[in-house]
N, C-alpha and C positions, 0 to 999 in steps of 0.2 A: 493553719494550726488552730484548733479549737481554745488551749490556751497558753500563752508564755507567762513565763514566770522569769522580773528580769528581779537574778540577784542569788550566789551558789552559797549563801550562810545560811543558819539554822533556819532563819523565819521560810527561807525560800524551798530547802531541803525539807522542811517539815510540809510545805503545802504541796509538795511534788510527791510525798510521802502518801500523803491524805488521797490528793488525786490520783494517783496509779489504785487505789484503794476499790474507788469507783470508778475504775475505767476508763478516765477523761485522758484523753488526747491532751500532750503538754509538753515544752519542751523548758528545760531552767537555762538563762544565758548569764553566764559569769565572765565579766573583762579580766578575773586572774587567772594565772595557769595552773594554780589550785583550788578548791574549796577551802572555803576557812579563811579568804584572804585575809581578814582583819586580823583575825589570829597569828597569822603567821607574820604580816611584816607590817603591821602597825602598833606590834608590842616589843615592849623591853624584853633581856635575856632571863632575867629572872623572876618575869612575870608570872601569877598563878591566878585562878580563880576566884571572887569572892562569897560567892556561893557554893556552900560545901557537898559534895559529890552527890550526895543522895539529890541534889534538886537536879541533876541531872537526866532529862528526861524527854530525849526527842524524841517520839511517838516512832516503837517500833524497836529500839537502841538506848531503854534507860541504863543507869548506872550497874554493873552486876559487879563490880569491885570488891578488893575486902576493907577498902576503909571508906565507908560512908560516910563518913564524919569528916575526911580531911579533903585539900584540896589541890585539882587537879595540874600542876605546872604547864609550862609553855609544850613543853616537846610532848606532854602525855595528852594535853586538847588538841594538837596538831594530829597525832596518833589516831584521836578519836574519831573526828572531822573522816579522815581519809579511811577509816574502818567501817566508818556510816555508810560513806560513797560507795567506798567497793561492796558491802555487803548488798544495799537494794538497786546498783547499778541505775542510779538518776541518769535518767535523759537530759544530762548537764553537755550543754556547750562551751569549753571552756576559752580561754582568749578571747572573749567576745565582749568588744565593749559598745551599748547601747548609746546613740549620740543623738535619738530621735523617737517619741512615742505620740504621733497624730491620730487624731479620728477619721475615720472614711466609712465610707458606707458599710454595713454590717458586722464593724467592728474596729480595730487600732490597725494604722501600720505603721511599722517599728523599724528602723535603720540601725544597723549595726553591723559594723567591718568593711561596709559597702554591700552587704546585702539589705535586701527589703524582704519582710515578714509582715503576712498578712494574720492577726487572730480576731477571736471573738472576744476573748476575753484576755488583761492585763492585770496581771500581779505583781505590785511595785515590792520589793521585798527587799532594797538599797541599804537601810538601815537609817542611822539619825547623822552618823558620823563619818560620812565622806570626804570633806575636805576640812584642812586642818584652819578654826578658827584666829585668824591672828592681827593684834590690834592694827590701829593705822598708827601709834608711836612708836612701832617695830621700827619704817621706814629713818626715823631719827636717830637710832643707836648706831653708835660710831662702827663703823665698817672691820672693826681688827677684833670687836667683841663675837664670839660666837651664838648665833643662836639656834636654837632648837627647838621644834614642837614635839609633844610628849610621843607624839607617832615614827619619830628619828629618836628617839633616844635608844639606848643599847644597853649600854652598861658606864661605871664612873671612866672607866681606863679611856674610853672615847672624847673624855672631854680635857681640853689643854688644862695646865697649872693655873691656880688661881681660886679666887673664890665665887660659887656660885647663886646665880640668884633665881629662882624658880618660883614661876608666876601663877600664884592659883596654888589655890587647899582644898581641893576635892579631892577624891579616890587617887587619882592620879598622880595628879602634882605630892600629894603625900606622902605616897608608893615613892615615889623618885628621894623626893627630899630626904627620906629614912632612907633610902641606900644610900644615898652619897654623902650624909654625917657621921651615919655607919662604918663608910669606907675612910672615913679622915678629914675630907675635904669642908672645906668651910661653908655652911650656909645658911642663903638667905630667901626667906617663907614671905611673899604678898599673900598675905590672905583675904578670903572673901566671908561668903556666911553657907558655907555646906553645911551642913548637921553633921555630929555624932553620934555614935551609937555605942553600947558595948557589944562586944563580940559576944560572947555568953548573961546571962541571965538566970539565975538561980537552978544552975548547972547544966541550962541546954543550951545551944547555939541559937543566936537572935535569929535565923531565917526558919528555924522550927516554929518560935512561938509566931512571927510572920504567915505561916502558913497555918500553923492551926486556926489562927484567930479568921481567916478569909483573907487577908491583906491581900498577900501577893496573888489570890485568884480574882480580883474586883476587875469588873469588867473598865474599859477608858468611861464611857457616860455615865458610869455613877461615883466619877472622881468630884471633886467639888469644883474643879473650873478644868477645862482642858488644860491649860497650862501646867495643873501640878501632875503631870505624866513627862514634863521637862524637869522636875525639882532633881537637885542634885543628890547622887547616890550618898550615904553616910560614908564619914572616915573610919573605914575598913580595911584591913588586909589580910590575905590568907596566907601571906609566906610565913613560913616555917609553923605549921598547924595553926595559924588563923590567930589574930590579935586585934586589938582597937590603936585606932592612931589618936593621938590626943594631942593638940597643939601646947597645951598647958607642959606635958611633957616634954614637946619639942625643945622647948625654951629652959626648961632644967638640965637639957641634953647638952646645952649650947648653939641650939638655931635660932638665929637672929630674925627674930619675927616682924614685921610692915605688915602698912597697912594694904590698900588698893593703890595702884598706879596710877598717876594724874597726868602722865604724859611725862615725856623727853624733853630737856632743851637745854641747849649749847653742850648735848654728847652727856649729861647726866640727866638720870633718872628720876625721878620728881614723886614722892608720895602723899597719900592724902593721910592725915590725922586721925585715922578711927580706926587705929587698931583693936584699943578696947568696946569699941562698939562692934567692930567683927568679932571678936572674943566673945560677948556677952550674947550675939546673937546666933552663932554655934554651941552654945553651950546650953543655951534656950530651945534652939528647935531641936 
């Protein structure tokens, strides 16, 4: 095969998109039994986009909606995902999980299901977030406490009585923590140093002025260090037409704000003292 492409998300869908374009020989290998896996089962129920519709824009399949401005839910990017597929019929293998990608002569050979795949060319297309990062003081927390990484979470009803503690103040962990103080349930915010943002800006949405100014089209080598293409997304959400998360709020809401976690010992939880330096440096960047 001239080229594989292992991985059936956008980045992989768009370059299989590009290549049928010109004619290249290609085939996309996907380990889920849909495209969109991440979409589909490493998000919450009521998870939505935080990029509002109009930046939607795989090559070939942009947004034709009537509200470009709001933003798309769980079951409508799922919709979309499987509308993309069927309409340019990718040469996606699906169930196919890659457990091997070597050099050989003339080009990679690739293991996957127990077959061997010979190309010339490999396009890693995995994403950043395959498996779910989790400290090494998880192993400490008493056996009868539940825990969950943000990629099993569902919805509050999924989690026993009690109050909860949810680790981490990015996109995610924020998203969570507002549905489940929302929902009643008691909680408690380890926070780190994500940036905020506002959602709007002298009446447009922040990922317009983002895009006018060049931001979000800057190539990775003209960032200032590689690393800041890992900097954490701002505290945003697009449920219910799109808002700013504000920790400063959280805590007038009743969420019980900490600092970073210092480790477990004898079955309790251990924090470190900087909560107001996480504050002050969220608020800064």
């Amino acid at each position: 095969i001239d080229t594989l492409i292992v991985g059936g998300g956008q980045a992989g869908l768009a370059v299989s998109y590009f290549l049928r374009q010109r004619g290249r020989e290609h085939v996309v290998l996907e380990q889920a039994a849909q495209a969109g896996h991440a979409w589909r089962n490493d998000r919450w129920d009521s998870f939505t986009f935080v990029t509002p519709n109009w930046a939607i824009q795989l090559p070939g399949a942009g947004y034709e909606g009537h509200d470009p401005d709001g933003f798309l839910k769980k079951a409508e990017i799922l919709a979309y995902f499987e509308g993309y597929v069927e309409k340019y019929k990718f040469p996606i293998q699906l169930n196919t999980n890659v457990i091997e990608v070597a050099p050989v002569e003339g080009g990679y050979q690739v293991t996957a299901n127990g077959k061997t795949y010979h190309a010339k060319n490999i396009v890693m297309a995995t994403g950043s977030f395959q498996k779910p990062k989790i400290p090494a003081y998880s192993a400490n927390i008493p056996a009868g406490v539940l825990q969950l990484h943000s990629g099993h979470y569902r919805n509050p009803s999924q989690l026993p009585a009690g109050a909860i503690l949810v680790v981490g103040a990015a996109q995610s962990g924020m998203q969570i923590a507002e549905e489940l103080y929302q929902s009643g349930r008691t909680v408690y915010l380890s926070t780190g140093f994500a940036p905020r943002a506002p959602r709007r800006y002298r009446g447009r949405e922040t990922f317009s002025w983002l895009k006018d100014t060049g931001f979000v089209s800057t190539p990775v080598e003209k960032l200032p260090s590689p690393k800041a293409r890992f900097i954490s997304n701002p505290q945003l959400s697009g449920k219910d037409g799109g808002h700013s998360l504000n920790l400063h709020q959280f805590a007038r809401d009743g969420v019980k704000l900490l600092g970073h976690i210092a480790g477990v010992q004898e079955g309790k939880v251990v924090f470190k003292a900087d909560l107001k330096e996480n504050l002050a440096k969220t608020d800064k960047t």
